[in-house]
KOLLO-448371 format. One record per residue: residue number from 1; residue in three letters; x, y, z of N, C-alpha, C, O in turn. Coordinates in Angstrom, 2 decimals. Each point is the difference from the previous one (the first is absolute). Last residue first. Layout:
BEGIN
ATOM   i  aa    n_px    n_py    n_pz   ca_px   ca_py   ca_pz    c_px    c_py    c_pz    o_px    o_py    o_pz
ATOM NUM ALA       X       Y       Z       X       Y       Z       X       Y       Z       X       Y       Z
...
***
This chain:
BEGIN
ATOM   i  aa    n_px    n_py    n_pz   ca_px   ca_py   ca_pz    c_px    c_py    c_pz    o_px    o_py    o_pz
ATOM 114 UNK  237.50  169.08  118.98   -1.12   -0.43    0.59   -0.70    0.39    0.37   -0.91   -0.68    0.48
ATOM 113 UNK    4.40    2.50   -2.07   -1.49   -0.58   -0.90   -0.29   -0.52    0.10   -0.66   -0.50   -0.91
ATOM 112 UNK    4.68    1.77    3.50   -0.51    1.54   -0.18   -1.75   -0.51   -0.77   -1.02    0.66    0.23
ATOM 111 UNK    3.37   -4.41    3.00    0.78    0.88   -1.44   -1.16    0.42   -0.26   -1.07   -0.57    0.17
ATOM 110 UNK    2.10   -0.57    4.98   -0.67   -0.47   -1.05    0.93    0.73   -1.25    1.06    0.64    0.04
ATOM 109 UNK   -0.06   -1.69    5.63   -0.06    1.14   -1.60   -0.03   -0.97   -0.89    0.66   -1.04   -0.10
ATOM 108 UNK    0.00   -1.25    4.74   -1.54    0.63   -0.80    0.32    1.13   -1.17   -0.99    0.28   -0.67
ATOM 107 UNK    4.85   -2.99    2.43   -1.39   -0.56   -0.14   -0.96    0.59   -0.20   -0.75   -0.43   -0.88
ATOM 106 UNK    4.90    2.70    0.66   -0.13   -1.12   -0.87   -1.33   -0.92    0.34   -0.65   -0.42   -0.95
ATOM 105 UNK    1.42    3.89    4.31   -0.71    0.79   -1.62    0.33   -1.61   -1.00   -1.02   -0.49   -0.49
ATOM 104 UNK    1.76   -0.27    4.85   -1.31   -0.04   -0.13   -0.18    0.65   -1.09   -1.05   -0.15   -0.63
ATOM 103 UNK    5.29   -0.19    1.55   -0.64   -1.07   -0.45   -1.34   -0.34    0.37   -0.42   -1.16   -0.01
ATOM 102 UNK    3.51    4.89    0.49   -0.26   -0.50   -1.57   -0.58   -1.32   -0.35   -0.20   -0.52   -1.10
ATOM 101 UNK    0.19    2.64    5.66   -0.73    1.01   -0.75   -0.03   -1.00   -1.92   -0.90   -0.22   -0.81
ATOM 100 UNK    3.55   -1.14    4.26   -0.84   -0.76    0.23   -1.39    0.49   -0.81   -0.97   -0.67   -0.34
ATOM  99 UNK    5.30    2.49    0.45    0.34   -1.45   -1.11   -1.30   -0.49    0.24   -0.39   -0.81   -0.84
ATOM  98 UNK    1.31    4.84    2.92   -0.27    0.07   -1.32    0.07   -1.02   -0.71   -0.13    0.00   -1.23
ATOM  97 UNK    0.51   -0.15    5.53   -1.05    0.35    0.17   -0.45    0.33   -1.99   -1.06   -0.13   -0.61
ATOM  96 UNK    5.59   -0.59    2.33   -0.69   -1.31    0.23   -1.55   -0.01   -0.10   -0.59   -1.08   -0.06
ATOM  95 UNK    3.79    4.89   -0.56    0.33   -1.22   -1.04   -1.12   -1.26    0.43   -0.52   -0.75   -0.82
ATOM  94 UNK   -0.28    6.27    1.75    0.30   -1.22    0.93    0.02   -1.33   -0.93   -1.04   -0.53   -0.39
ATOM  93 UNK   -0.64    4.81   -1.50    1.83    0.28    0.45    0.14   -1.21    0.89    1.21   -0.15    0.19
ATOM  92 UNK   -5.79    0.30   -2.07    1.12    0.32   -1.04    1.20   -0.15    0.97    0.60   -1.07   -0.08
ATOM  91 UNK   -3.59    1.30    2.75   -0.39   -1.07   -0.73    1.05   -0.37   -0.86    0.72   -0.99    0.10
ATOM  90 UNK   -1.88    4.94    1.99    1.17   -0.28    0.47    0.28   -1.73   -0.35    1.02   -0.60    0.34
ATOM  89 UNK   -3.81    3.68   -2.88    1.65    0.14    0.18    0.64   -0.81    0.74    1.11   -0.43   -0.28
ATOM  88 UNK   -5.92    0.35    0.56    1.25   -0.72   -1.60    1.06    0.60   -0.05    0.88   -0.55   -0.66
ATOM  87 UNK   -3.45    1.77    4.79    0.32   -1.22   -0.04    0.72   -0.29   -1.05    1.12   -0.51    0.06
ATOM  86 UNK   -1.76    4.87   -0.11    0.49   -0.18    0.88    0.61   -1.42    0.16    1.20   -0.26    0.04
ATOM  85 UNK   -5.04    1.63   -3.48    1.88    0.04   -0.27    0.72    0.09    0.69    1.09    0.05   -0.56
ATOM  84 UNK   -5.40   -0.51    2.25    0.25   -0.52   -0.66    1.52   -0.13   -0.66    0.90   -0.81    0.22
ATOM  83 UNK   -2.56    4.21    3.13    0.42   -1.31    0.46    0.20   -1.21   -1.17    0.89   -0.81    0.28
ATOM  82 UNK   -2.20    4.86   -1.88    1.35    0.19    0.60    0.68   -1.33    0.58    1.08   -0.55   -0.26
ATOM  81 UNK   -5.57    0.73   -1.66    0.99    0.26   -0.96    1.50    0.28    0.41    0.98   -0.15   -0.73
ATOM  80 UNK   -4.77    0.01    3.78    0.23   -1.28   -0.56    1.49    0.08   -0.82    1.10   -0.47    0.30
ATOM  79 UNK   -3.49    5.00    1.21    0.90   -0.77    0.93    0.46   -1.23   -0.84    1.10    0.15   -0.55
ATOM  78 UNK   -6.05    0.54   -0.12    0.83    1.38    0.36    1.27   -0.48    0.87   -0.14   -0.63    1.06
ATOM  77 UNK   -3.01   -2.86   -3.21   -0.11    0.66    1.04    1.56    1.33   -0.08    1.21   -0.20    0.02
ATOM  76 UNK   -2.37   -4.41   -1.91   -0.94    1.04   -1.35    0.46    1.51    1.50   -0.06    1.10   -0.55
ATOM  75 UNK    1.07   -5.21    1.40    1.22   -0.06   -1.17   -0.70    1.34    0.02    0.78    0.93   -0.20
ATOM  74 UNK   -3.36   -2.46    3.50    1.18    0.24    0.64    1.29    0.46   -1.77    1.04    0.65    0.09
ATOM  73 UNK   -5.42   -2.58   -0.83   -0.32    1.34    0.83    1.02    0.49    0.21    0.14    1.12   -0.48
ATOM  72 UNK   -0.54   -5.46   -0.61    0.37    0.72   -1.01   -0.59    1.41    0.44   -0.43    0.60   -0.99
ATOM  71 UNK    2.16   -4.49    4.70   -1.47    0.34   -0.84    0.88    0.59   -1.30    1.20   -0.19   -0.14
ATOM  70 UNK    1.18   -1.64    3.18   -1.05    0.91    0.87   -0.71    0.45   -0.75   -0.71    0.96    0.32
ATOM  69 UNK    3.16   -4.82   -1.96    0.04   -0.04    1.65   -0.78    0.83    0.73   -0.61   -0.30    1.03
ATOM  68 UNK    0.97    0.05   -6.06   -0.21   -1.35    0.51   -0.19    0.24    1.51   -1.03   -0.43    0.52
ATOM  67 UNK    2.92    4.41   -2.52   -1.23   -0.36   -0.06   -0.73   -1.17    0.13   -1.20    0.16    0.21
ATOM  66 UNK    6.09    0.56   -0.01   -0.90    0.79    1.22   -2.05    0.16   -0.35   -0.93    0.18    0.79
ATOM  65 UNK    3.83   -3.11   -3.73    0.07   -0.59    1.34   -0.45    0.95    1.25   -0.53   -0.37    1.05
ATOM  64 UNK    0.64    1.95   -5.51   -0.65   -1.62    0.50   -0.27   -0.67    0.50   -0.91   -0.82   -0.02
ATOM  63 UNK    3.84    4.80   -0.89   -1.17    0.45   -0.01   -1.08   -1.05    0.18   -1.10    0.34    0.43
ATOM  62 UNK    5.77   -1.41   -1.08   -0.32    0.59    1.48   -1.35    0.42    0.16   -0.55   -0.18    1.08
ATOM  61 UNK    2.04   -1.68   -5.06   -0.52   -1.01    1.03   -0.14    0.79    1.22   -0.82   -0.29    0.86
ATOM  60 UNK    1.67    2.86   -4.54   -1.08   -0.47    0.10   -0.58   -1.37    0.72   -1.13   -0.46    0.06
ATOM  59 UNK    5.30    2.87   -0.68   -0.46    0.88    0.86   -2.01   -0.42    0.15   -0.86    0.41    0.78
ATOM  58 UNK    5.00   -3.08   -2.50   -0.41   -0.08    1.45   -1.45    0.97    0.26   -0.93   -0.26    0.76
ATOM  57 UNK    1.61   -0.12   -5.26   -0.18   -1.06    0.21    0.01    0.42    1.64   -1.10    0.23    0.50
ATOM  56 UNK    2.53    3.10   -2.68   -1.35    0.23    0.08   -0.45   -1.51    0.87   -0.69    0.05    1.02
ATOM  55 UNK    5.62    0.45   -1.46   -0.68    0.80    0.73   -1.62   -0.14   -0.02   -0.55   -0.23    1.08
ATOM  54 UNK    2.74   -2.76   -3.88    0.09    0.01    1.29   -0.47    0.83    1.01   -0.70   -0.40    0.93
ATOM  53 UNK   -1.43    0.83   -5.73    1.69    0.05    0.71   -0.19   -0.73    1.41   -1.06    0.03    0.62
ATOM  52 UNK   -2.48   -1.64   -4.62    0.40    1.20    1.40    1.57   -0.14    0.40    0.78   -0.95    0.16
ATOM  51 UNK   -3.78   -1.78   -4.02    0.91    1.34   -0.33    0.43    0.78    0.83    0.60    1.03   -0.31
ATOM  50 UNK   -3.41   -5.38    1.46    1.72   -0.27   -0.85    1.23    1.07   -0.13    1.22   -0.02    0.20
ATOM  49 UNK   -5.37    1.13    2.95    0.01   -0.21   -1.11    1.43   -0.89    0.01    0.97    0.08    0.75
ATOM  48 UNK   -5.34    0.83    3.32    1.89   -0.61   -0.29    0.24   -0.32   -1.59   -0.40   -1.09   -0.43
ATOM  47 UNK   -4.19    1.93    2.89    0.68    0.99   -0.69    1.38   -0.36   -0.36    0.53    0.50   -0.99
ATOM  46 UNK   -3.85   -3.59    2.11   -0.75    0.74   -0.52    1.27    1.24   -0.74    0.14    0.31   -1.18
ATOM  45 UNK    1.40   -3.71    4.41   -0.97   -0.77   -1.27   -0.29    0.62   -0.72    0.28   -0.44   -1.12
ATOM  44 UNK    0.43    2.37    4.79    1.00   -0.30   -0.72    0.30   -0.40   -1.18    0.69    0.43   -0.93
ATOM  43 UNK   -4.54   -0.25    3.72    0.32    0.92   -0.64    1.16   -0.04   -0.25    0.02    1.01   -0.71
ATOM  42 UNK   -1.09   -4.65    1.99   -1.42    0.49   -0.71    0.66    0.83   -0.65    0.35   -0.18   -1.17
ATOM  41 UNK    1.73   -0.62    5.20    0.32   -1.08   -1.18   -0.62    0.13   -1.19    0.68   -0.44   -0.93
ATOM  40 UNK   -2.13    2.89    4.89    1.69   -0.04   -0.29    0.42   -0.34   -1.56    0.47    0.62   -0.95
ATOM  39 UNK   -4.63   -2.24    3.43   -0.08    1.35   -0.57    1.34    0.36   -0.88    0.13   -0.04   -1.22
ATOM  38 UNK   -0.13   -3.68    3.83   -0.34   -0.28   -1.68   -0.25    1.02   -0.17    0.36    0.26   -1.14
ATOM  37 UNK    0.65    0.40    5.16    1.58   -0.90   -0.75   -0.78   -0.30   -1.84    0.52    0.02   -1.11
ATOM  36 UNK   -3.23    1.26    4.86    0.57    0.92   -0.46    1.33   -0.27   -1.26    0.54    0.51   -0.99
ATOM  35 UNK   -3.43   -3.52    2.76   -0.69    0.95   -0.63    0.83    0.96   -0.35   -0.02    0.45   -1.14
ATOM  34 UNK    1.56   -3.83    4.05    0.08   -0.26   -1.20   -0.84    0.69   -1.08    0.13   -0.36   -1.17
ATOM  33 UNK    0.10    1.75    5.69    1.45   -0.05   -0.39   -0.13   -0.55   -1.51    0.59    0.62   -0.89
ATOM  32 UNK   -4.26   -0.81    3.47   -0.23    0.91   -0.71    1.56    0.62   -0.27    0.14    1.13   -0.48
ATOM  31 UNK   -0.76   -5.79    2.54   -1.12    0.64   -1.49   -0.10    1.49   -0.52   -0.48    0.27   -1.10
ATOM  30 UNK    4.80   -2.44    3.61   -1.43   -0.13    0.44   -0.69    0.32   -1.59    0.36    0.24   -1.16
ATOM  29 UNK    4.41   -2.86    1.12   -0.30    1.19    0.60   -1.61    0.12   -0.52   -0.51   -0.59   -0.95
ATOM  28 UNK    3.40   -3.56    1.29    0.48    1.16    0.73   -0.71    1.59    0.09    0.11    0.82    0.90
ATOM  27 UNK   -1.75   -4.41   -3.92    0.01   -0.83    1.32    1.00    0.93    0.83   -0.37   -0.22    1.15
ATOM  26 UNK    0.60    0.77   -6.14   -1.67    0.63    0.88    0.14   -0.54    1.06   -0.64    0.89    0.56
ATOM  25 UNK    3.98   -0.78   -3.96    0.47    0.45    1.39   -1.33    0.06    0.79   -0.16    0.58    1.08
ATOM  24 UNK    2.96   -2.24   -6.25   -1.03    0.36    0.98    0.10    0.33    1.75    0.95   -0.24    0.74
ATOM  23 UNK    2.63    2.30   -4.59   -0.64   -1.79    0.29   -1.04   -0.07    0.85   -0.03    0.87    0.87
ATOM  22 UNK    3.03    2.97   -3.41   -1.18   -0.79   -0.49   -0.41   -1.09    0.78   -0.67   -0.87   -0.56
ATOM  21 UNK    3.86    4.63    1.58    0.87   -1.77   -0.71   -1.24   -0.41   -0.36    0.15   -1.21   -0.20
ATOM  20 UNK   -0.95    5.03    2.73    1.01    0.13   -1.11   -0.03   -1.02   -1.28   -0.14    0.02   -1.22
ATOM  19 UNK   -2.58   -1.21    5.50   -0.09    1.13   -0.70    0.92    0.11   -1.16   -0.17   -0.78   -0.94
ATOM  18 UNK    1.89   -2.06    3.90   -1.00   -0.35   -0.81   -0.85    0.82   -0.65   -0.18   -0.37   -1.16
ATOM  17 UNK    3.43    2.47    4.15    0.66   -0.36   -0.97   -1.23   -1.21   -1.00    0.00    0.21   -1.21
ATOM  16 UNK   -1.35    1.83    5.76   -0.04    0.51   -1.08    1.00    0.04   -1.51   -0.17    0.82   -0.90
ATOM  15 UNK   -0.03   -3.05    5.34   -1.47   -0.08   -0.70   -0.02    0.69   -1.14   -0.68   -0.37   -0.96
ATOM  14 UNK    4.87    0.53    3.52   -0.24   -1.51   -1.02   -1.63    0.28   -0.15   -0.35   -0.56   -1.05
ATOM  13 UNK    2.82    5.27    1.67   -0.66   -0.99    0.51   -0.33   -1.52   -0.61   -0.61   -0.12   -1.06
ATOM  12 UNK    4.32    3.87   -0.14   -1.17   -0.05   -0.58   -0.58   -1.34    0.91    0.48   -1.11   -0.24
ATOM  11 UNK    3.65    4.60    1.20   -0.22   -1.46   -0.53   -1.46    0.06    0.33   -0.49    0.54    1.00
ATOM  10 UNK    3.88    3.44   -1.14   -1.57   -0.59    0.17    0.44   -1.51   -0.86    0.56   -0.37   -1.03
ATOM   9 UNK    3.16    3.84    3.64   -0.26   -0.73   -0.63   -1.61   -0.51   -0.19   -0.55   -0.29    1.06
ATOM   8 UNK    2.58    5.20    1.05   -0.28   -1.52    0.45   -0.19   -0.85   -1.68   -0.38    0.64   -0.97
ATOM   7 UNK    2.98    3.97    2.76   -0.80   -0.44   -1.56   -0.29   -1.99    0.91    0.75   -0.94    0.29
ATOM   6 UNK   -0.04    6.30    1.87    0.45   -1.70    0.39   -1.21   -0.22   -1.39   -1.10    0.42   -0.34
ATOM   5 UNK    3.86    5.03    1.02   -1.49   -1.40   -0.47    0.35   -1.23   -0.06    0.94   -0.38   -0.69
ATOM   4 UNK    0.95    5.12    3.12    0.23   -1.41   -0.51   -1.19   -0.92   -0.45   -0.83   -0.69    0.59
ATOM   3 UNK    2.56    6.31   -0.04   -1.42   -0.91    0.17    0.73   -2.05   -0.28    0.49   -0.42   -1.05
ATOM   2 UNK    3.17    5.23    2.54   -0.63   -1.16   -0.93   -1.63   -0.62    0.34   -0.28   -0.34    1.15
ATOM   1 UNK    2.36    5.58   -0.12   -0.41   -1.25    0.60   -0.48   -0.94   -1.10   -0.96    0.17   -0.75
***
């Protein structure tokens, strides 16, 4: 017996393409949407090298964004590590999700001396 997997298309919500694309957005979303979003951003800020592969590069926005949203409890938690390279894979293998991945690493990865 065949399993059939329906591959739906993701198109990325218009609230959330200003995200990506850098442009302001505080008048759409609440106050503690924009807390988290600079959490996000912070740490990206913080860890995103020049020198990261792609792979490490997603695998460290995924870790950013699940900690921006449910805390840093949830990355550090028994399990994570699976669901983590779960999402950057599938991050990695979806063309449209990986073009959006390279362009939050071109905006926030820094160089290695700073």
């Amino acid at each position: 017996m065949k399993t059939q997997i329906r591959k739906r298309e993701w198109t990325p919500a218009k609230e959330f393409l200003p995200i990506i694309l850098g442009k302001e957005i505080e008048g759409d979303l609440g106050e503690k949407d924009l807390e988290k979003l600079d959490l996000f951003e912070k740490g990206l800020a913080n860890e995103l090298k020049k020198d990261d592969t792609i792979d490490q590069a997603i695998t460290k926005i995924v870790k950013m964004a699940v900690a921006a949203e449910f805390g840093p409890s949830l990355v550090a938690a028994k399990g994570a590590k699976a669901m983590i390279e779960t999402i950057s894979r599938a991050i990695t293998s979806d063309s449209e999700l990986r073009k959006q991945a390279l362009v939050i690493i071109d905006r926030f990865a820094t160089n290695q001396n700073k």
